[in-house]
C-alpha positions as CSV (number, residue, x, y, z in Angstrom):
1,X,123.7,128.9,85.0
2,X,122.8,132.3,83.7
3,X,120.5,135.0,84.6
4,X,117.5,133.7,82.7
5,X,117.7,130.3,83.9
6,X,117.6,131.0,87.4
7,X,114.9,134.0,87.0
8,X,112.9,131.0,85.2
9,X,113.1,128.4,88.4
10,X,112.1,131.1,90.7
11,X,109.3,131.8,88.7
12,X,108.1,128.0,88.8
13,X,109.1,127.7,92.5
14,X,107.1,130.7,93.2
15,X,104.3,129.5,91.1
16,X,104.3,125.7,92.5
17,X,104.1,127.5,95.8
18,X,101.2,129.6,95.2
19,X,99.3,126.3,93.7
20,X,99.8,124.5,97.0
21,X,99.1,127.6,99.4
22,X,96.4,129.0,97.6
23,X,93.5,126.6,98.7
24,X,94.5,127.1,102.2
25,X,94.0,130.5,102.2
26,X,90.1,130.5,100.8
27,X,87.5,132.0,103.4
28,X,84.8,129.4,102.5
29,X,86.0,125.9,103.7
30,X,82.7,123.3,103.9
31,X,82.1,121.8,107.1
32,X,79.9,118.9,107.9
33,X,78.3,121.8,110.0
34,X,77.6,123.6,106.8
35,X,75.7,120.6,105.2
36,X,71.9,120.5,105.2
37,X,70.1,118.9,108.1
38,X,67.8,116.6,106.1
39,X,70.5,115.3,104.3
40,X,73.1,114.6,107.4
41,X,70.1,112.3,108.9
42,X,69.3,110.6,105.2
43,X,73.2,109.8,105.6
44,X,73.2,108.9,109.4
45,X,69.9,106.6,108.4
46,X,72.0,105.0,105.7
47,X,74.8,104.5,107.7
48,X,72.9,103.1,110.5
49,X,71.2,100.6,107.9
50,X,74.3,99.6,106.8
51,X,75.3,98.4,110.1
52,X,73.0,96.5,110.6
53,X,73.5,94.1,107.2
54,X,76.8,94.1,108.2
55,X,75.9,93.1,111.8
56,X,73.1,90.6,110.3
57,X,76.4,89.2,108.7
58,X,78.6,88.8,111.2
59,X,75.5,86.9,112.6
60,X,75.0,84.3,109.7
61,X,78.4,83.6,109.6
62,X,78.8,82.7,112.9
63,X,81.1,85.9,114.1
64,X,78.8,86.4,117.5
65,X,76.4,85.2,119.2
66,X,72.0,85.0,119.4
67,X,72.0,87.5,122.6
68,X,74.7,90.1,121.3
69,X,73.1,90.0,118.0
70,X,69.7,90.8,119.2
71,X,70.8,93.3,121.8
72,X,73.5,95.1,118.9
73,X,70.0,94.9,116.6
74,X,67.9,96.1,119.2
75,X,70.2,99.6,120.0
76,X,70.7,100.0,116.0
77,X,66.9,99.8,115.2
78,X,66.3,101.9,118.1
79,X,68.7,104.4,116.5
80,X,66.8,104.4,113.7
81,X,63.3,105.0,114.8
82,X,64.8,108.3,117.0
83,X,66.5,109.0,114.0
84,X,63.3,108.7,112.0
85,X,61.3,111.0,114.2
86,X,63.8,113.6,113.8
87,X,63.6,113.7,109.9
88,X,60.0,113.6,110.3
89,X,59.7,116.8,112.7
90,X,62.6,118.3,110.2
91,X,59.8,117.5,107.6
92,X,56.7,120.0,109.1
């Protein structure tokens, strides 16, 4: 192995190495935190929503039964609305 060759791998070692490092090193790193409020809750709404098909689901095909279902429904739904009033004073 000559000179050249191993001046050449330390260049690429050093240069794979700066690749991987390099993001870790940046200042700005987003955060959930950093996200706008309005959208977090459309997201949170969404999600929310999306338990409850899944829930409605589980319900059809026979996974659970009447009184879980409509107590699970009931907390999800109330979720919801709370949810919906704080987008709505978000709103003003």
């Amino acid at each position: 192995m000559t000179w050249n060759d191993t001046i050449l791998i330390f260049i690429i070692f050093v240069a794979s190495a700066w690749y991987v490092i390099q993001p870790l090193m940046k200042e700005t790193v987003l955060r959930p935190a950093d996200e706008d409020v309005s959208q977090a809750l459309l997201r949170q709404k969404m999600m929310l929503m999306d338990q409850i098909k899944e829930l409605e689901m589980d319900f059809e095909v026979g996974n659970m039964d009447e009184k879980d279902y409509k107590e699970q429904r009931n907390a999800l739904k109330r979720d919801i609305s709370s949810l919906l009033e704080r987008m709505k004073s978000k709103g003003k």
